[in-house]
N, C-alpha and C positions, 0 to 999 in steps of 0.2 A: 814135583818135577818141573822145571824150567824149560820149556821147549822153546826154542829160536823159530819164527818163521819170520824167512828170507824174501826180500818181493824183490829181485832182479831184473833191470833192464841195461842196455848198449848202448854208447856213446851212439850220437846222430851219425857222426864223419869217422871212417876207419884213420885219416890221416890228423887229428886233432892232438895226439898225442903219443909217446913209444907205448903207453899202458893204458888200457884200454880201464880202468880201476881207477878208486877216489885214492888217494893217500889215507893211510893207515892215520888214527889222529890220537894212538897212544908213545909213550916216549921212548919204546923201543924200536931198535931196528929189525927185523924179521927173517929169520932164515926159513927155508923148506926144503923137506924134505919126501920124495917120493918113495914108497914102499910096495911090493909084493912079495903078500905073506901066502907061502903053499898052505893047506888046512890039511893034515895028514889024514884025519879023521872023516873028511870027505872026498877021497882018490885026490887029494892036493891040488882042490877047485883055489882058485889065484884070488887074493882077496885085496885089490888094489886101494890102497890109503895113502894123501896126503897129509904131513906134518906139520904147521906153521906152528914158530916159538919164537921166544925172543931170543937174538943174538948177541956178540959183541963183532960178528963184521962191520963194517962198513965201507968194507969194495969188494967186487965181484963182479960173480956172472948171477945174471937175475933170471931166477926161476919164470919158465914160459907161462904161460897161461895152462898151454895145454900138454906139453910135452919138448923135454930136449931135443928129442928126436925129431928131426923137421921130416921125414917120412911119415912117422904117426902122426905129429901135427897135424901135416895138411888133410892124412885119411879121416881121423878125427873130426877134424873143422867141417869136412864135407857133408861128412855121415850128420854130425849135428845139425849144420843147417837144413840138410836135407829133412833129416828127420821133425824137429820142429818147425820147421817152416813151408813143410810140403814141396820143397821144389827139388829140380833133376839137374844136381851139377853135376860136374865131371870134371876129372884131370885128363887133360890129351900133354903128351910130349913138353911136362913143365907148365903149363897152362891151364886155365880153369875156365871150363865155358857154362853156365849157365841157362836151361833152355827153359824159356817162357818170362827170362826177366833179366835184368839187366845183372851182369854180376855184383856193380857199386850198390846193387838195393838191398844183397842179402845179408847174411849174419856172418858169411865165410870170412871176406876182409876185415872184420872187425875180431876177429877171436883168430886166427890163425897168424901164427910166429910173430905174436904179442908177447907183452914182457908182462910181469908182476913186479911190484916191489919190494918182495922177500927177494933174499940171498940164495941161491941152489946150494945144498948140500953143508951150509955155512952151520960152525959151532953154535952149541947153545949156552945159555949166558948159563953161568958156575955163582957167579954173586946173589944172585935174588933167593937162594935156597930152592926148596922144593916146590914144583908151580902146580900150580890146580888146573884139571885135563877139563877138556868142551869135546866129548865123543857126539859128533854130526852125521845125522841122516840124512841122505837126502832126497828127494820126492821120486813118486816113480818112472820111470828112462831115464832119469837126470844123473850127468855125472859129478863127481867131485868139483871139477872146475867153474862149474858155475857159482858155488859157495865161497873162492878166493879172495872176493874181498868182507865179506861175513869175516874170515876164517884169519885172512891179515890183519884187519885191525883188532882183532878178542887176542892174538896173538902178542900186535906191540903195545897192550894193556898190560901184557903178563902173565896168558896165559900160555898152556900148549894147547894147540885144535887139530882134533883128528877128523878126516872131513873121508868120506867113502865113496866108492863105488860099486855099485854091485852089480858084478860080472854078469854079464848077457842079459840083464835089466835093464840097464844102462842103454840107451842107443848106442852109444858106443863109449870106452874106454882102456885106456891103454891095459897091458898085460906084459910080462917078461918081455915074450918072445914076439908082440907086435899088438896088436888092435882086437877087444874081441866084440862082437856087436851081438844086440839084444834078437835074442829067441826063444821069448818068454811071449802068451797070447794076452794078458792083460794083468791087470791084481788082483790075480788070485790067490787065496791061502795056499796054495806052494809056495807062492813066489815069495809071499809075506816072509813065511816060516824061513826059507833061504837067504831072505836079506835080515831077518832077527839072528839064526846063525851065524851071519857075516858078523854084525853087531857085539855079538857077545865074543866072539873070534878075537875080535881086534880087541876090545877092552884085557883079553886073558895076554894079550902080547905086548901090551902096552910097556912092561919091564925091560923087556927087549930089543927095545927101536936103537938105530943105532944113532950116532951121532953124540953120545953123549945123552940123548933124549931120554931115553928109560931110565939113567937115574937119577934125573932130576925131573921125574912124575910121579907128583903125589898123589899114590892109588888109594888114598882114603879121600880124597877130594875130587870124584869123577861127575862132571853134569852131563846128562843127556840131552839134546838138541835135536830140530830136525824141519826139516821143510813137507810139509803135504802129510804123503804118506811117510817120510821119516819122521814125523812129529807122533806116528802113532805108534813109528817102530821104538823109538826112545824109550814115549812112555808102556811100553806092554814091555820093554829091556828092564827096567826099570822098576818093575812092579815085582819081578821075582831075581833080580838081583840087587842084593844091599847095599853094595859097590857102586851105584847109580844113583847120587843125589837127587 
């Protein structure tokens, strides 16, 4: 089993650039696509996944960092910085004040209503044939977005990358109907077992995605990946699913 692990860090300056990401440095251009799949089988707990594949756009609107919705955006951005960085922002009336440190020092301005350079919602290429899937873990609180540029450039190489979040694990990440945030006490074999669920969830849906994407995913070609604790959840996915290179 092939595990990916990710060592991410943030631009020094939020105002350095519209993307806060390297450039993707394979020949495609990259679409993405955001997903929430209900799980019937468990009271239809929301199992949020991002897409990156390769496209034939090239204009658009560019997929956020964190969310279209600049409501969830900025709750998002807060909640994470808060969360990994230990500090107490807040939104007042449009505004963001930070108490015990300057707002320019934190992570907020640099990840919130940032751009990617995948395409939102953009077609996937039809020419290349069937492309081989990178189903992605990711460590535990962490959500999908942190893995974006991991996830863009495997993407304009030619692959499809499904990158997760796992609801209420996650410090925070989006949901249908708005944000949901972690109420889980640490990594424990619950939580484990819940985000191996999630895991196996989404690889069963993979035929499904829309866009185009399901049928141009080669389910006999799926590698497991994963940062931290998702490098254990891949390979224990992996070890009793054949479907997991």
């Amino acid at each position: 089993v092939a595990t990916l692990i990710a060592s991410l860090g943030f631009a020094a300056s939020a105002s350095a650039a519209p993307t806060l990401l390297p450039a993707p440095t394979g020949q495609y251009k990259v679409g993405e696509r955001t997903v929430f799949l209900p799980d019937p089988a468990r009271s239809n707990r929301q199992v949020q996944a991002q897409v990156w594949y390769p496209t034939t756009a090239t204009t658009g609107t560019l997929a956020r960092y964190i969310s279209q919705n600049v409501t969830n955006d900025q709750n998002i951005s807060l909640a994470l910085t808060n969360g990994f960085e230990g500090r107490s922002c807040y939104a007042f009336f449009g505004s963001v004040t930070c108490f015990g440190a300057p707002l320019a020092n934190t992570m907020y301005p640099r990840i919130n209503q940032r751009d990617t350079h995948a395409f939102v919602n953009a077609p996937i290429r039809t020419d290349l044939g069937k492309l081989p899937i990178i189903a992605f873990s990711p460590g535990f609180g962490v959500p999908s977005y942190f893995y974006a540029s991991v996830a863009e450039d495997l993407a304009s190489n030619g692959y499809i990358v499904v990158t997760t979040s796992v609801t209420n694990e996650s410090v925070a990440n989006e949901v249908s109907n708005g944000v949901a945030r972690q109420n889980v006490s640490g990594p424990t074999q619950a939580a484990f077992n819940t985000r191996i669920a999630d895991y196996r969830f989404v690889i069963n849906k993979l035929s499904t995605l829309p866009n185009g994407i399901g049928a141009q995913a080669d389910l006999t070609r799926i590698g497991g990946g994963g940062h931290s604790w998702g490098s254990y959840t891949s390979m224990e996915a992996a070890y009793s699913d054949p479907r997991i290179k």
